[in-house]
C-alpha positions in Angstrom: 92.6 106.3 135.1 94.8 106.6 131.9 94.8 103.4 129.5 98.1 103.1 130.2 97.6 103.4 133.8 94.4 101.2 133.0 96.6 98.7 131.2 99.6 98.4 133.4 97.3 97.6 136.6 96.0 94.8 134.1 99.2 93.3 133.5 100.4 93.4 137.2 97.3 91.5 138.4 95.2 94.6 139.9 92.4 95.4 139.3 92.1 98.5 136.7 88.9 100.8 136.8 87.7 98.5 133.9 88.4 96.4 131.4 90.9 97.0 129.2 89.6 97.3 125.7 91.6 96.0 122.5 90.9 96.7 118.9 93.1 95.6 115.8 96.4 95.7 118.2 97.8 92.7 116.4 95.7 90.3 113.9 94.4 88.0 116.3 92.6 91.6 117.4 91.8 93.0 114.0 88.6 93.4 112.5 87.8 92.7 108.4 87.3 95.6 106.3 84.0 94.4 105.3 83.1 94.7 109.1 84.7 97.6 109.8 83.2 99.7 106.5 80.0 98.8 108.1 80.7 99.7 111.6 82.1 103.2 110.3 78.5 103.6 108.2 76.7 102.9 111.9 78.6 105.1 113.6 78.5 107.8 111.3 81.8 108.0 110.4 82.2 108.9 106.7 85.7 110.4 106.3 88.7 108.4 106.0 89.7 105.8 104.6 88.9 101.4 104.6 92.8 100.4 103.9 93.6 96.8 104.1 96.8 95.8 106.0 96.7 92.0 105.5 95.5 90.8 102.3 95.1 87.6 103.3 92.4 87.9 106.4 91.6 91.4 104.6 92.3 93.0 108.4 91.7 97.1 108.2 93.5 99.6 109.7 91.3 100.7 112.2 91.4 104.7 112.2 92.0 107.6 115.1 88.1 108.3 115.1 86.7 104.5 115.8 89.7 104.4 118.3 88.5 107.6 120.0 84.6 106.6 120.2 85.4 103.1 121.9 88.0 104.7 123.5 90.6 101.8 123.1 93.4 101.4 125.6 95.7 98.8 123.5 97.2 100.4 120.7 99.9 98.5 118.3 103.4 98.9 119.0 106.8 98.2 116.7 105.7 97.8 113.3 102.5 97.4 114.1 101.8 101.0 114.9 99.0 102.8 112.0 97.6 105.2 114.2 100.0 108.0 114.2 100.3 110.6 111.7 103.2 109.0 110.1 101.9 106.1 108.1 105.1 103.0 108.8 103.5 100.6 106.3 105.8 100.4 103.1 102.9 100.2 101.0 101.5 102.4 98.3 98.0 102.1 98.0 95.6 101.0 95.4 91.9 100.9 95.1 90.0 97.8 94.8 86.3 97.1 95.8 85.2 94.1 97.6 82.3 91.2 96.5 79.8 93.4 98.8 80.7 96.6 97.0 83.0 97.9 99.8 85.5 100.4 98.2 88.7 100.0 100.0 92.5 100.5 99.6 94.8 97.8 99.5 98.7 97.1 99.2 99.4 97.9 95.4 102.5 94.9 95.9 99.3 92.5 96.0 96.7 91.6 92.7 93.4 90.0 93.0 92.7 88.9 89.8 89.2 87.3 88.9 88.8 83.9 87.1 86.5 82.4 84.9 84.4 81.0 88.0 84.4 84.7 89.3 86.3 83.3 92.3 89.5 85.9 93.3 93.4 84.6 93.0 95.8 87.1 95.0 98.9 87.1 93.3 102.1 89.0 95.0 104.4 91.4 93.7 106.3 88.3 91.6 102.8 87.6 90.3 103.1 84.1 92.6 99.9 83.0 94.1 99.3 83.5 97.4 95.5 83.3 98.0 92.5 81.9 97.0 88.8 83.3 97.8 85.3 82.2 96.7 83.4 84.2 95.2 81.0 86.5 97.9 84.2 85.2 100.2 86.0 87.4 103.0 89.7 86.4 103.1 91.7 84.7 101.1 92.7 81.5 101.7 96.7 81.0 101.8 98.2 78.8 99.0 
Protein backbone atom coordinates (compact mmCIF):
# COMPACT_ATOMS: atom_id res chain seq x y z
CA UNK A 1 0.00 0.00 0.00
CA UNK A 2 1.17 3.49 -1.06
CA UNK A 3 1.22 6.23 1.88
CA UNK A 4 -1.15 7.93 0.08
CA UNK A 5 -3.18 4.96 -0.40
CA UNK A 6 -2.10 4.18 3.40
CA UNK A 7 -3.32 7.65 4.38
CA UNK A 8 -6.47 7.98 2.54
CA UNK A 9 -7.88 4.57 4.07
CA UNK A 10 -6.92 6.44 7.38
CA UNK A 11 -8.89 9.35 6.86
CA UNK A 12 -12.08 7.41 5.58
CA UNK A 13 -12.13 5.21 8.66
CA UNK A 14 -10.54 1.85 7.12
CA UNK A 15 -8.28 0.28 8.26
CA UNK A 16 -4.75 0.98 6.32
CA UNK A 17 -2.01 -1.87 6.33
CA UNK A 18 -0.55 0.22 9.28
CA UNK A 19 -0.22 3.09 10.90
CA UNK A 20 0.24 6.05 9.27
CA UNK A 21 3.49 7.61 10.39
CA UNK A 22 3.97 11.58 10.76
CA UNK A 23 7.18 13.50 11.10
CA UNK A 24 7.59 17.46 11.12
CA UNK A 25 4.23 17.77 8.79
CA UNK A 26 3.23 20.83 10.73
CA UNK A 27 4.82 22.08 14.26
CA UNK A 28 2.67 20.26 16.41
CA UNK A 29 4.71 17.27 14.41
CA UNK A 30 8.16 18.75 14.27
CA UNK A 31 11.09 17.71 16.00
CA UNK A 32 13.96 20.29 17.64
CA UNK A 33 17.14 20.53 15.90
CA UNK A 34 18.95 19.61 18.93
CA UNK A 35 16.91 16.21 18.67
CA UNK A 36 17.09 15.78 15.28
CA UNK A 37 21.20 16.59 14.96
CA UNK A 38 21.38 13.70 17.29
CA UNK A 39 19.02 11.38 15.60
CA UNK A 40 20.92 12.06 12.20
CA UNK A 41 24.51 11.13 14.27
CA UNK A 42 22.55 7.65 15.36
CA UNK A 43 21.49 6.91 12.25
CA UNK A 44 24.52 7.64 10.48
CA UNK A 45 23.48 10.35 8.49
CA UNK A 46 26.22 12.86 8.17
CA UNK A 47 25.41 14.91 4.94
CA UNK A 48 22.97 17.62 4.87
CA UNK A 49 22.15 20.09 6.65
CA UNK A 50 20.36 20.94 10.66
CA UNK A 51 18.25 24.23 9.26
CA UNK A 52 15.95 25.68 11.66
CA UNK A 53 12.42 26.69 10.29
CA UNK A 54 10.95 28.14 13.52
CA UNK A 55 13.11 30.14 15.65
CA UNK A 56 11.01 30.07 18.30
CA UNK A 57 10.44 26.12 19.17
CA UNK A 58 13.89 25.83 17.09
CA UNK A 59 11.78 22.97 14.81
CA UNK A 60 14.23 21.50 11.92
CA UNK A 61 13.56 20.79 8.68
CA UNK A 62 13.53 17.25 8.65
CA UNK A 63 15.51 16.03 5.36
CA UNK A 64 14.67 13.49 2.28
CA UNK A 65 17.04 10.76 3.99
CA UNK A 66 15.38 10.60 7.73
CA UNK A 67 12.11 10.70 5.67
CA UNK A 68 13.13 7.76 3.51
CA UNK A 69 14.59 5.48 6.53
CA UNK A 70 11.20 5.91 8.68
CA UNK A 71 9.53 5.90 5.64
CA UNK A 72 7.04 8.67 6.51
CA UNK A 73 3.61 8.81 4.84
CA UNK A 74 2.51 12.54 5.93
CA UNK A 75 4.50 14.99 4.18
CA UNK A 76 3.68 18.97 4.58
CA UNK A 77 1.61 20.52 2.08
CA UNK A 78 1.04 24.48 1.05
CA UNK A 79 3.73 26.36 2.50
CA UNK A 80 4.72 23.90 4.57
CA UNK A 81 6.30 21.75 1.95
CA UNK A 82 10.68 21.49 2.55
CA UNK A 83 11.14 18.36 1.06
CA UNK A 84 11.27 18.96 -2.56
CA UNK A 85 14.17 20.13 -4.39
CA UNK A 86 12.87 23.56 -4.55
CA UNK A 87 13.50 25.08 -1.24
CA UNK A 88 9.79 27.52 -0.65
CA UNK A 89 11.13 29.17 2.52
CA UNK A 90 12.01 32.91 1.93
CA UNK A 91 14.86 32.63 4.04
CA UNK A 92 18.52 33.07 3.49
CA UNK A 93 20.46 31.14 5.80
CA UNK A 94 22.96 31.79 8.41
CA UNK A 95 25.03 29.78 10.65
CA UNK A 96 24.71 29.77 14.32
CA UNK A 97 25.60 26.99 16.88
CA UNK A 98 23.38 25.94 19.59
CA UNK A 99 24.25 25.82 23.84
CA UNK A 100 25.10 21.98 23.10
CA UNK A 101 27.47 22.75 20.28
CA UNK A 102 25.01 21.81 17.54
CA UNK A 103 26.06 23.73 14.30
CA UNK A 104 22.86 24.53 12.52
CA UNK A 105 21.44 27.03 10.03
CA UNK A 106 18.87 29.42 10.86
CA UNK A 107 16.69 32.26 9.23
CA UNK A 108 19.34 35.19 8.71
CA UNK A 109 15.91 37.74 9.34
CA UNK A 110 16.27 36.48 13.05
CA UNK A 111 19.44 37.40 15.78
CA UNK A 112 20.19 35.70 18.86
CA UNK A 113 22.21 37.87 20.68
CA UNK A 114 23.82 36.77 24.14
CA UNK A 115 23.50 38.92 27.32
CA UNK A 116 25.50 39.52 30.22
CA UNK A 117 23.80 36.42 32.01
CA UNK A 118 24.74 34.36 28.90
CA UNK A 119 21.01 33.83 28.50
CA UNK A 120 19.95 34.25 24.43
CA UNK A 121 17.45 37.36 23.22
CA UNK A 122 16.08 36.64 19.54
CA UNK A 123 15.63 39.75 18.00
CA UNK A 124 13.77 39.99 14.40
CA UNK A 125 14.64 41.63 11.32
CA UNK A 126 13.52 45.27 12.99
CA UNK A 127 15.85 44.21 15.77
CA UNK A 128 12.39 43.87 18.05
CA UNK A 129 12.54 41.11 20.61
CA UNK A 130 10.81 38.26 20.04
CA UNK A 131 12.30 35.53 22.29
CA UNK A 132 13.82 34.76 25.31
CA UNK A 133 15.92 31.48 26.19
CA UNK A 134 18.02 30.41 29.32
CA UNK A 135 21.03 29.65 29.05
CA UNK A 136 21.60 25.50 28.11
CA UNK A 137 17.68 26.26 26.94
CA UNK A 138 15.90 24.70 23.76
CA UNK A 139 13.41 27.20 22.40
CA UNK A 140 12.90 30.51 22.90
CA UNK A 141 10.34 31.73 24.79
CA UNK A 142 7.90 34.26 22.89
CA UNK A 143 7.89 37.87 24.26
Amino acid sequence: MTSRERMIRTLNNKEPDKVPVDLGTNRSTGIMVSAYNRLKIHLGIKDGENRVYDMKQMLAIVEESVLEKFEIDVLPSGQGIYHIQINPYPYKWKSWQLFDGTDVEIPSNYTPKEDRKENLTLLDENGDIVGLMPKGGYYFEKV
